[in-house]
Backbone as CSV, one residue per row, in Angstrom:
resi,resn,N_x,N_y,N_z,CA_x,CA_y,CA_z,C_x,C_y,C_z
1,UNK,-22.855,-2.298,-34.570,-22.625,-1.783,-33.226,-23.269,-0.419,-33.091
2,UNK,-24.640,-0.280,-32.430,-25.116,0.958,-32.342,-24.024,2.141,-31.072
3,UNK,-24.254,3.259,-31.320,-23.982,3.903,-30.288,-25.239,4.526,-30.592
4,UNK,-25.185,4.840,-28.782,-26.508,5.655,-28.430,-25.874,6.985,-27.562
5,UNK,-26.822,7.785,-27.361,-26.680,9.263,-26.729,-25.679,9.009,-25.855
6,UNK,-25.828,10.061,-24.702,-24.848,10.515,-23.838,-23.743,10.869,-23.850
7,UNK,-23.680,11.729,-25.639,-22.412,12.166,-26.008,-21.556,11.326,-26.868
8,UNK,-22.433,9.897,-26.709,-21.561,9.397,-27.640,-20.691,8.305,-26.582
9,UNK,-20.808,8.319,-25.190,-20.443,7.644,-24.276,-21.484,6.056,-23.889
10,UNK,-21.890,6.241,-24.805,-23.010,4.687,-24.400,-22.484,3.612,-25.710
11,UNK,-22.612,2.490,-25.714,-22.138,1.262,-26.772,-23.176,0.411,-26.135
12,UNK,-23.624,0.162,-27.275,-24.185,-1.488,-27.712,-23.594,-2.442,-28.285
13,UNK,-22.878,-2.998,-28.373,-21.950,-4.300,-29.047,-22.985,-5.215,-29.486
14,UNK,-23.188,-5.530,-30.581,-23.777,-7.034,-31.052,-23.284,-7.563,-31.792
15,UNK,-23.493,-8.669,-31.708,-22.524,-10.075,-32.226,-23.283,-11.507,-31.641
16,UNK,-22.518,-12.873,-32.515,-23.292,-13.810,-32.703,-23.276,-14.570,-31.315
17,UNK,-24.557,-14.782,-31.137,-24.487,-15.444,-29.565,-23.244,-16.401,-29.490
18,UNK,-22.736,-16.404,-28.177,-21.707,-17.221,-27.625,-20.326,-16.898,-28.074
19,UNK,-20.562,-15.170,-28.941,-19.172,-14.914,-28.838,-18.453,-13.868,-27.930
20,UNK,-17.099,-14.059,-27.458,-16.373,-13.209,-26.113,-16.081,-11.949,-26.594
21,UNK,-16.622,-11.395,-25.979,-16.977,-10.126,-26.230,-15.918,-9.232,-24.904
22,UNK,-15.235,-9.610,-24.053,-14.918,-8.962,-23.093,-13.865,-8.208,-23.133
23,UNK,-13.212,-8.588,-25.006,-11.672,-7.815,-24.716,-11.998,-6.739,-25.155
24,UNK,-13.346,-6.215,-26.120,-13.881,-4.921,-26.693,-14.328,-4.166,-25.887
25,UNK,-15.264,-4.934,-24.851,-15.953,-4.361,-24.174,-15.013,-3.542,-22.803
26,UNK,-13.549,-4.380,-22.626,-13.103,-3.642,-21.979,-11.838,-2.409,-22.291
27,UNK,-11.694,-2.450,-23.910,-11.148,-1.456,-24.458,-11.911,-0.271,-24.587
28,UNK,-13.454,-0.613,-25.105,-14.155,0.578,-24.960,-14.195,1.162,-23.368
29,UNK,-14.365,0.381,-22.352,-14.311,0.962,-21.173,-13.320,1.503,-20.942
30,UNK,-12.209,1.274,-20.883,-10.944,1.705,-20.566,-10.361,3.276,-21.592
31,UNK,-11.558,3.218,-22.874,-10.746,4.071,-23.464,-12.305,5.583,-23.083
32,UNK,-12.926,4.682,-22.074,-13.973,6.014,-21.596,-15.501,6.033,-21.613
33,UNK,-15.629,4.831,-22.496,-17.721,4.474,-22.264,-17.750,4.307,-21.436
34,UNK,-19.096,5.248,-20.665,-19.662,5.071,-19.897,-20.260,3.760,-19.399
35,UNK,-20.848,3.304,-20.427,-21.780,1.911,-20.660,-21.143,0.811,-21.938
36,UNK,-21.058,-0.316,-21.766,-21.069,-1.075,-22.732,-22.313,-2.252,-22.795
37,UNK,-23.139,-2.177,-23.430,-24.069,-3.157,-23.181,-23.951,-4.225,-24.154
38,UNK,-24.374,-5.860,-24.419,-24.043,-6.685,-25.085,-25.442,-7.246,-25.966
39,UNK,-25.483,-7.492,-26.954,-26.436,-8.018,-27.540,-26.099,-9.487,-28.611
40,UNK,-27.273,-10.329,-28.134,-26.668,-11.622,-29.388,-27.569,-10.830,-30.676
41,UNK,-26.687,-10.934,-32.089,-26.751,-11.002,-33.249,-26.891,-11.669,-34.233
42,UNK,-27.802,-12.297,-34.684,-27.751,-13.588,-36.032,-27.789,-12.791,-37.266
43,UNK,-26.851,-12.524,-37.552,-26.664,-11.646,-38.977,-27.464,-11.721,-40.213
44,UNK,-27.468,-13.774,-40.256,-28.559,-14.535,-41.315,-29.949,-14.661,-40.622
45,UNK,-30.280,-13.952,-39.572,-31.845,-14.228,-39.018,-31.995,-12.673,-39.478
46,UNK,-32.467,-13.011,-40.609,-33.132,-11.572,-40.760,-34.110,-10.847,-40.412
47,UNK,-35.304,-12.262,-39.987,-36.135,-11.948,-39.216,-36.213,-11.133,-37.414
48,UNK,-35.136,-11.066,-37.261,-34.311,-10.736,-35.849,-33.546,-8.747,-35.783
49,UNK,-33.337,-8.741,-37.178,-33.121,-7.104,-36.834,-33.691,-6.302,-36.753
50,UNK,-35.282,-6.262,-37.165,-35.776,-4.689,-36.515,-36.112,-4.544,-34.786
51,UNK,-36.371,-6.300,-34.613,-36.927,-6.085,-33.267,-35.063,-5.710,-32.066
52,UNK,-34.231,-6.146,-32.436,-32.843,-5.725,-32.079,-32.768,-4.483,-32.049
53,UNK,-33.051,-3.555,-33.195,-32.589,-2.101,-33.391,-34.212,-1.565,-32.550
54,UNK,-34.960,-2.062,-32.438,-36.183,-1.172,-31.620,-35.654,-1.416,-30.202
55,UNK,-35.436,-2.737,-29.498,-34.867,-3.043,-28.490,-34.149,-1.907,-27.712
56,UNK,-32.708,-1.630,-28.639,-31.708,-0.786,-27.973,-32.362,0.648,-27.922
57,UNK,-33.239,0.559,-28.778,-33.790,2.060,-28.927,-34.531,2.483,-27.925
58,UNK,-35.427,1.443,-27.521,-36.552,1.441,-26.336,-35.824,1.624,-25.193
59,UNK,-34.411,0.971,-24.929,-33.893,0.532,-23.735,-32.836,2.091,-23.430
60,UNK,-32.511,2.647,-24.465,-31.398,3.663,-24.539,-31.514,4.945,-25.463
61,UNK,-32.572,5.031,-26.111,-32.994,6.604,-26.672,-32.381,6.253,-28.439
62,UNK,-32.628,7.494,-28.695,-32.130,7.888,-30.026,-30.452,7.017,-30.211
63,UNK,-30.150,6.685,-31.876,-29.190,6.159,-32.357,-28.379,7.159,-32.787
64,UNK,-27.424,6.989,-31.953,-26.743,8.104,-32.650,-25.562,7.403,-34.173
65,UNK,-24.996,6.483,-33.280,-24.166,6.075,-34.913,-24.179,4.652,-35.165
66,UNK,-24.670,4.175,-36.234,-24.742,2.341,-36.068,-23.737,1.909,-36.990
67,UNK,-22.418,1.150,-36.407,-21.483,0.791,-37.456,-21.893,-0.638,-37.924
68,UNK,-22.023,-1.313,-39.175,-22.389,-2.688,-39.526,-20.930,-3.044,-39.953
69,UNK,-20.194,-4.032,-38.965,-19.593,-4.887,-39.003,-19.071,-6.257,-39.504
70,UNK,-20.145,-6.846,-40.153,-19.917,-8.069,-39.722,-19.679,-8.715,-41.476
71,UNK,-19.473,-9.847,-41.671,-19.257,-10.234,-43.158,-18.202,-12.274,-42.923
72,UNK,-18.452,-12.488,-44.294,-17.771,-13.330,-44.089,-16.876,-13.394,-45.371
73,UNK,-15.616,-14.426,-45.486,-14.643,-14.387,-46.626,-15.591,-15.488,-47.479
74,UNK,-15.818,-16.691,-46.849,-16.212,-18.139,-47.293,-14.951,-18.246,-48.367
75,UNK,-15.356,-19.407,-48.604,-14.306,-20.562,-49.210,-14.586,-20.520,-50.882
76,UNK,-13.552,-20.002,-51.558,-13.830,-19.356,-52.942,-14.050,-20.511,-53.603
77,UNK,-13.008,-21.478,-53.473,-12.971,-22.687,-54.587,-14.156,-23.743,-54.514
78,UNK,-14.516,-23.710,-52.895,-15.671,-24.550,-52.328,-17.109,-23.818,-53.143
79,UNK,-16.895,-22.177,-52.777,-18.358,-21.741,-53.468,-18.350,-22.067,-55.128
80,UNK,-17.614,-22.553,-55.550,-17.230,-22.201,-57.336,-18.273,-23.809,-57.655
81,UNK,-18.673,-24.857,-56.867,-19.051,-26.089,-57.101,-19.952,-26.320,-55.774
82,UNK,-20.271,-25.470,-55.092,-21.031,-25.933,-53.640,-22.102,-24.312,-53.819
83,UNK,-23.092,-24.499,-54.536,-24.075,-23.602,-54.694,-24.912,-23.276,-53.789
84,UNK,-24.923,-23.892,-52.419,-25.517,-23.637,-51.072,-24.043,-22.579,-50.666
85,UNK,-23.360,-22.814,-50.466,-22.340,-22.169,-49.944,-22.095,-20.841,-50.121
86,UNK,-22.087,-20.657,-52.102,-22.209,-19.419,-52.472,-23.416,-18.634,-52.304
87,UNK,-24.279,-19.159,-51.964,-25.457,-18.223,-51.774,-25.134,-17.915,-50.146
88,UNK,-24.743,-18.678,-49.570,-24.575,-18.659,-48.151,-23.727,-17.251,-47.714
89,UNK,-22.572,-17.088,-48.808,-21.566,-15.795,-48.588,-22.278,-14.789,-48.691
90,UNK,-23.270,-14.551,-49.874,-23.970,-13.665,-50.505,-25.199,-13.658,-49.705
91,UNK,-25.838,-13.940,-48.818,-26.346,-14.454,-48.257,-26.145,-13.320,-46.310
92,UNK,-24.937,-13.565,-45.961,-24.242,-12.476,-45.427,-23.974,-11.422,-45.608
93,UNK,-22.915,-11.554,-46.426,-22.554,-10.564,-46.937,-23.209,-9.264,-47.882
94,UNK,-24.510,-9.310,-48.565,-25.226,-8.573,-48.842,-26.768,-8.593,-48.347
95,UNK,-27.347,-9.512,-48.538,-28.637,-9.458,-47.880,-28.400,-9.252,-46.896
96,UNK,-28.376,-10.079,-45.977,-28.407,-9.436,-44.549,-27.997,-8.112,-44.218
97,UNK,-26.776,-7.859,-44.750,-26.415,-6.379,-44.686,-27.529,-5.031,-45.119
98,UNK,-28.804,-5.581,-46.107,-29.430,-4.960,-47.029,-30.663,-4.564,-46.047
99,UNK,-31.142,-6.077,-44.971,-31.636,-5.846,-44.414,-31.365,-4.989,-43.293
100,UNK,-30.451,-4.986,-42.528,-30.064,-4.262,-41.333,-30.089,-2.860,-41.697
101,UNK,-29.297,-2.158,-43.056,-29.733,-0.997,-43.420,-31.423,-0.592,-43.778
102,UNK,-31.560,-1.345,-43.765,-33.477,-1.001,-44.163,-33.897,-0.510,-43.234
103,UNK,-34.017,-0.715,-42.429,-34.501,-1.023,-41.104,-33.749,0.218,-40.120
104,UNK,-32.508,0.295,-40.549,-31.399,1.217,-39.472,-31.776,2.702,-39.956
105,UNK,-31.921,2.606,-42.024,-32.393,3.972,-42.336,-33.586,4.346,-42.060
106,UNK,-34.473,3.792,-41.456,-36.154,4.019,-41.654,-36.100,4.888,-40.128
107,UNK,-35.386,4.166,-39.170,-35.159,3.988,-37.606,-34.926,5.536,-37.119
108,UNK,-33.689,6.064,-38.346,-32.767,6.901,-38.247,-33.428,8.498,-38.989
109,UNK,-34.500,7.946,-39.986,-35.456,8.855,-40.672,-35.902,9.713,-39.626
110,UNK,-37.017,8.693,-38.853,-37.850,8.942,-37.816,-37.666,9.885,-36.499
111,UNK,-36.092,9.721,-36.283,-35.425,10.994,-35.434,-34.798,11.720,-35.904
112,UNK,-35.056,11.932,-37.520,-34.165,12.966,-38.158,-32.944,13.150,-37.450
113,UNK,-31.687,12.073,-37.591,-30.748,12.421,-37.467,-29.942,10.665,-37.278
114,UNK,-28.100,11.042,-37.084,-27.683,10.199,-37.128,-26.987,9.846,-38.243
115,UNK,-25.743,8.409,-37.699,-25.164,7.758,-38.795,-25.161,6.660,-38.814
116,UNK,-24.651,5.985,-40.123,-24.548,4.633,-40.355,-23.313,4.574,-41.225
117,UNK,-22.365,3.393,-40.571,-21.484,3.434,-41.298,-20.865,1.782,-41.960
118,UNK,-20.768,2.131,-43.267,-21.049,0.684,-44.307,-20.179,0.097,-44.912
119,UNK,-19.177,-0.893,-44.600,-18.129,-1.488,-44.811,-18.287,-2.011,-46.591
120,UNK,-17.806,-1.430,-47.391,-17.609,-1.954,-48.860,-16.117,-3.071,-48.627
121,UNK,-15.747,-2.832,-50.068,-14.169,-3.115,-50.380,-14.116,-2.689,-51.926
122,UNK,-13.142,-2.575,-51.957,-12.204,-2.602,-52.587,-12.312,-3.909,-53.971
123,UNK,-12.967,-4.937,-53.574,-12.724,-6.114,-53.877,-14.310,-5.701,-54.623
124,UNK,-15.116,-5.218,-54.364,-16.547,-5.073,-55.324,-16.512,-4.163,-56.196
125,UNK,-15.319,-3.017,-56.579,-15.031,-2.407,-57.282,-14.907,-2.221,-58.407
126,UNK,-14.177,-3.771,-58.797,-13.807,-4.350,-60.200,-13.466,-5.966,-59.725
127,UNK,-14.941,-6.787,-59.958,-14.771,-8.334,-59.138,-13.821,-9.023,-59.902
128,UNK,-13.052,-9.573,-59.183,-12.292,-10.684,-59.813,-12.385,-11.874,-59.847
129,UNK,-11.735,-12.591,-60.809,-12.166,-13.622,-60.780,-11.640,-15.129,-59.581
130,UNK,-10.730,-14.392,-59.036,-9.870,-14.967,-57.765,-11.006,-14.984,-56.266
131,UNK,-11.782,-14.091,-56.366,-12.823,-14.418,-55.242,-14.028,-13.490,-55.718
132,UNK,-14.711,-14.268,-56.282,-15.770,-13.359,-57.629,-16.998,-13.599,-56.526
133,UNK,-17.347,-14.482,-55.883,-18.275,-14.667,-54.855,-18.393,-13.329,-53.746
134,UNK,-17.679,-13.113,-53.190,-17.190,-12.494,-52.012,-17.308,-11.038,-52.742
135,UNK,-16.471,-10.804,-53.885,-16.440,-9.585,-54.335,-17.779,-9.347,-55.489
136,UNK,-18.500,-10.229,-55.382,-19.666,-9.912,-56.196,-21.137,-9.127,-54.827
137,UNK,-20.820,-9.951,-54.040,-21.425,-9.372,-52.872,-21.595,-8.115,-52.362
138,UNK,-20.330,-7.773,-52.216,-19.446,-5.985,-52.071,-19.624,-5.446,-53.082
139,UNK,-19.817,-5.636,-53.991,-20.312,-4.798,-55.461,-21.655,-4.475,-55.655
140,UNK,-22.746,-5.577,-54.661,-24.136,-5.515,-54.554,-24.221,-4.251,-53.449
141,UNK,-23.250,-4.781,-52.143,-23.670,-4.138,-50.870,-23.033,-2.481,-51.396
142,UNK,-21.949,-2.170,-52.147,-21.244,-0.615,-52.877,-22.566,-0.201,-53.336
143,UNK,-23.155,-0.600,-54.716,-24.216,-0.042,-54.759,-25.094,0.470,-54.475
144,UNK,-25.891,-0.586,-52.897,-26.720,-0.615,-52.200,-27.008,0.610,-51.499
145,UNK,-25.365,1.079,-50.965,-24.973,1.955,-50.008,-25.474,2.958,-50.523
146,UNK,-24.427,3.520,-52.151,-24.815,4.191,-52.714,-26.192,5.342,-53.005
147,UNK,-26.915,4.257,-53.262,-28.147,4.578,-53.835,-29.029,4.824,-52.439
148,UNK,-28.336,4.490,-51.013,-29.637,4.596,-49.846,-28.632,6.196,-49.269
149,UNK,-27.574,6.163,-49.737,-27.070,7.838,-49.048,-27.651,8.675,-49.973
150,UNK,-27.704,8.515,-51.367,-28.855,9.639,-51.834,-30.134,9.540,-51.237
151,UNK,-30.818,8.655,-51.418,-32.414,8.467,-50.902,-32.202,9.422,-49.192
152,UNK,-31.296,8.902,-48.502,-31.308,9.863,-47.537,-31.159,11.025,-47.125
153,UNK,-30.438,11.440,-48.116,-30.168,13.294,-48.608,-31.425,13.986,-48.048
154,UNK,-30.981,14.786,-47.384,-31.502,15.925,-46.930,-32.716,15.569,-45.499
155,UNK,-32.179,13.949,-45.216,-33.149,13.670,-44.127,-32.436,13.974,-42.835
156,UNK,-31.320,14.779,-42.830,-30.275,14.532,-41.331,-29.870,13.420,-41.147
157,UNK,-29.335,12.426,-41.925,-28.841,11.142,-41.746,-28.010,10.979,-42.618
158,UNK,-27.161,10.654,-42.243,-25.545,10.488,-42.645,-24.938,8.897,-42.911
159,UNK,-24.738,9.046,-44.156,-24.095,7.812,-44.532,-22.280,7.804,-44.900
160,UNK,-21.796,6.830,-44.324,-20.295,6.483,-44.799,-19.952,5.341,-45.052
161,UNK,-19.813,5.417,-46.632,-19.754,3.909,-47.154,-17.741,4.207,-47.099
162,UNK,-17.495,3.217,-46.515,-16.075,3.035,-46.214,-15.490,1.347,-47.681
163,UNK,-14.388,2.015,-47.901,-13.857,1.317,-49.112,-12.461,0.893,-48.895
164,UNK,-11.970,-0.698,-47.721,-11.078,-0.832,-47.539,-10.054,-1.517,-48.616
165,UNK,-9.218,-1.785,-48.836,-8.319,-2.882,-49.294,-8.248,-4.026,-48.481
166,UNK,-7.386,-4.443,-48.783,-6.738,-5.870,-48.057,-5.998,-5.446,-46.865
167,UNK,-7.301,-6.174,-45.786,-6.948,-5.476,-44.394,-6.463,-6.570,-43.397
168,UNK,-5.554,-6.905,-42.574,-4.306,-8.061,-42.130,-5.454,-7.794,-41.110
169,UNK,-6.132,-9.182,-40.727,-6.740,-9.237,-39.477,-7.259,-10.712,-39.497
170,UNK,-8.235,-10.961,-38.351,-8.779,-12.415,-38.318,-9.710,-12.770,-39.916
171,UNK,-10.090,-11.801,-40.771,-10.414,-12.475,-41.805,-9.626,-13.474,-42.627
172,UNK,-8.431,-12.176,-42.972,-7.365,-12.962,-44.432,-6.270,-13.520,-43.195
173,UNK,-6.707,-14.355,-42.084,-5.328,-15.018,-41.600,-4.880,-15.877,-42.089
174,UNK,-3.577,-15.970,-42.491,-2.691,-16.884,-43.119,-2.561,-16.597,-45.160
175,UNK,-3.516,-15.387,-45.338,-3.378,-15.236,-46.721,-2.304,-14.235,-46.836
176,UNK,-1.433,-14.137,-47.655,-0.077,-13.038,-48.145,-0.997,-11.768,-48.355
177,UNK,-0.688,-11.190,-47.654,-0.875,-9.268,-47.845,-0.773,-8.991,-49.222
178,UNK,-1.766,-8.002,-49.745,-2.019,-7.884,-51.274,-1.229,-6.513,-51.078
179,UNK,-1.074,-5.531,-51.998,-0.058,-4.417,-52.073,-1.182,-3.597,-51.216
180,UNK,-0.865,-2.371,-50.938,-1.695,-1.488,-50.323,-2.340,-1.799,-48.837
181,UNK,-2.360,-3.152,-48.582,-2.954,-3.264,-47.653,-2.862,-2.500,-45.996
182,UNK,-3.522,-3.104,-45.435,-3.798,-1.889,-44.113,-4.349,-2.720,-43.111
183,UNK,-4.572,-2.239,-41.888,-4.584,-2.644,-40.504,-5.747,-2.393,-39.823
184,UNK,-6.561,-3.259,-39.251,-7.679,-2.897,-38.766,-7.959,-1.554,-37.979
185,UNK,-6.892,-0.950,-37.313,-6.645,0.088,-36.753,-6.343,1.671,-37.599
186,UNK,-6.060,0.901,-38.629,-5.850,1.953,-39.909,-7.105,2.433,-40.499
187,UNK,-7.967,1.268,-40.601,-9.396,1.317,-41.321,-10.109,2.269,-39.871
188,UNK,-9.754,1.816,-38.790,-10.983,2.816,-38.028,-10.259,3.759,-37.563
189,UNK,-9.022,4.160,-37.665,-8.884,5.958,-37.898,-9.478,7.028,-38.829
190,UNK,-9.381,5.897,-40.334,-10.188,7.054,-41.227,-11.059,6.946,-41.302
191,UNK,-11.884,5.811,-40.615,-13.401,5.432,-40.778,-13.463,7.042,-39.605
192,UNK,-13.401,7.328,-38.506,-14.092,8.114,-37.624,-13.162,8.984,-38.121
193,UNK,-12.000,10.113,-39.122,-11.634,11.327,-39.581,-12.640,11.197,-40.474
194,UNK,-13.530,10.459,-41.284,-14.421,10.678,-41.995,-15.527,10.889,-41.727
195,UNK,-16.206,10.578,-40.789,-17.283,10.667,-39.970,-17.200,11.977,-39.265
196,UNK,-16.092,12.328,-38.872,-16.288,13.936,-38.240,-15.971,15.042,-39.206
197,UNK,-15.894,14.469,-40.278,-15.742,15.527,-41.877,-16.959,15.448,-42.310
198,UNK,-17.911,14.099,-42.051,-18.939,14.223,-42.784,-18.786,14.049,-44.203
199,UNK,-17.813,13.145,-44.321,-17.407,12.420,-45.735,-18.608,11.507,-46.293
200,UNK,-19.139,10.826,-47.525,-19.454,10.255,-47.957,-19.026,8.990,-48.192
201,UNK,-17.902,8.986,-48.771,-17.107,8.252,-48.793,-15.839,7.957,-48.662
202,UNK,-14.833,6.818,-48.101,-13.432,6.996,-47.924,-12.902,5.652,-48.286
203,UNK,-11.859,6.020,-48.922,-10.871,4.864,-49.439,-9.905,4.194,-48.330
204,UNK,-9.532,3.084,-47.779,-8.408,3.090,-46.896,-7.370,1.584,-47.716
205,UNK,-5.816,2.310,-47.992,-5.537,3.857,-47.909,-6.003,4.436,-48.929
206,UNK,-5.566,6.086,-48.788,-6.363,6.636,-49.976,-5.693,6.431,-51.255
207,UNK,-4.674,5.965,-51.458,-4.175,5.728,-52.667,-4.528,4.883,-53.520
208,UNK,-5.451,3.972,-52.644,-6.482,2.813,-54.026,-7.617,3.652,-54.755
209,UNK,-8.143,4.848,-54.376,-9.110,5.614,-54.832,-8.374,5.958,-56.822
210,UNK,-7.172,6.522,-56.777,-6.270,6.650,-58.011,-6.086,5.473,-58.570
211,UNK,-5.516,4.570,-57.428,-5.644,3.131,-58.481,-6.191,2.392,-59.006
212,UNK,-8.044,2.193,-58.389,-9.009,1.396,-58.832,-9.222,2.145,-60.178
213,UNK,-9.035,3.755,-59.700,-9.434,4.606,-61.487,-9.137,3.724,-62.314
214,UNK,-7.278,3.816,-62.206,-6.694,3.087,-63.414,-6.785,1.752,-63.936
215,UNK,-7.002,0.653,-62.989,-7.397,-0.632,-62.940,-8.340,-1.046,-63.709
216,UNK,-9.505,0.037,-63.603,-11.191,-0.189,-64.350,-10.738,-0.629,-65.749
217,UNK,-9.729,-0.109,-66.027,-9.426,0.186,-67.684,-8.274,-1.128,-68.287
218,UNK,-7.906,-1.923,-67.011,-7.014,-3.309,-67.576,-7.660,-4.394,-68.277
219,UNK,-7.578,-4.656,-69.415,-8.470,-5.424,-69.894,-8.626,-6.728,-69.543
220,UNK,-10.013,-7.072,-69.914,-9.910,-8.430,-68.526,-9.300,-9.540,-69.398
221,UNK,-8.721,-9.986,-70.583,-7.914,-10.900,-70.547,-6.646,-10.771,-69.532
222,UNK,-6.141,-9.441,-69.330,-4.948,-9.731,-68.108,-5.913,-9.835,-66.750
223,UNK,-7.244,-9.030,-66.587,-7.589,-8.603,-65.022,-8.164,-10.420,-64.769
224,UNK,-8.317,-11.299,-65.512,-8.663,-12.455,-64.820,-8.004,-13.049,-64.491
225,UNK,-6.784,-12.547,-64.967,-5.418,-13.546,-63.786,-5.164,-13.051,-62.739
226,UNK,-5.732,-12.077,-62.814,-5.121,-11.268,-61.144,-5.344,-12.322,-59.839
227,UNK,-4.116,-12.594,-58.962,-4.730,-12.814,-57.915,-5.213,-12.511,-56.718
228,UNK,-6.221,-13.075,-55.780,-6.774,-12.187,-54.932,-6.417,-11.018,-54.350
């Protein structure tokens, strides 16, 4: 979801064609954008994001903050024996993601300035073996992040790789809440107190930051029973 100038009062929403977009679009209005504009998104057409991010650019100026959204859970037990499938998660969930940052940092170079902000987990931290697909992905895309907020150092471009837990929303519906977990509304309070700190990085909550410490160190005859 790019935002563009005017203070920060303009939105671009993108997302996968043919999805309803009207209850965002009228929360952002209601809570004060000026503009909400709509864009279709194919997350897996990779061939499709630079001309998207030049699009809004051409149509609406400089980027001021581009949040990447999007991801999928897929089906753990299905990917463990359906090798189209698992590439399919990974597939989303990091490439595509790999691409859209390519493209968003180069974008963002060029006007010396700006942010991007990069959904990890928690779950790529220390993969388990309960959804090793999904969390092998997030361990690619953690890295990824990583290594493109240094490369960007000192270009005026700002990276926030955000590091949720187990967050109760339309992903994990119908899965039991893991300890720590948190609320989509929770994740984007500290996602934007971090963004106006100019954080690097943020844990939500912050108390998994102490606990993944300790976790690193469970040896994996117990850490492979863990469940998701």
């Amino acid at each position: 979801m790019p935002r563009v100038g005017s203070g920060g009062r303009r939105f671009v929403l993108a997302a996968r064609p043919g999805t309803d977009l009207s209850d965002p679009v009228a929360r952002l209005r209601a809570a004060g954008a000026e503009s909400v504009l709509v864009e279709d998104f194919d997350a897996d057409d990779l061939g499709s994001h630079r001309g998207l991010l030049e699009r809004v650019v051409a149509a609406h100026g400089p980027l001021e903050i581009v949040v990447l959204a999007f991801g999928v859970l897929g089906d753990q037990a299905r990917a463990e024996t359906d090798a189209a499938h698992a590439a399919a998660i990974v597939h989303t969930d990091y490439v595509a993601q790999v691409s859209v940052l390519t493209h968003t940092a180069e974008l963002l170079r060029a006007q010396g300035s700006g942010s991007v902000v990069v959904f990890s987990s928690v779950a790529g931290i220390r993969v388990r073996r309960a959804n090793y697909v999904y969390g092998s992905a997030k361990a690619g895309l953690d890295g990824f992040a990583c290594g493109l907020a240094d490369a960007l150092h000192g270009s005026g471009v700002h990276l926030l790789l955000v590091r949720p837990g187990f967050v109760v929303g339309r992903m994990t519906e119908g899965m039991s809440p893991a300890p720590f977990s948190s609320t989509p509304g929770q994740v984007a309070d500290a996602t934007v107190t971090a963004l106006r700190r100019r954080r690097g990085v943020v844990w939500v909550p912050a108390v998994l930051r102490p606990v993944f410490a300790v976790l690193r160190f469970v040896p994996r005859a117990v850490w492979r029973r863990l469940p998701r």
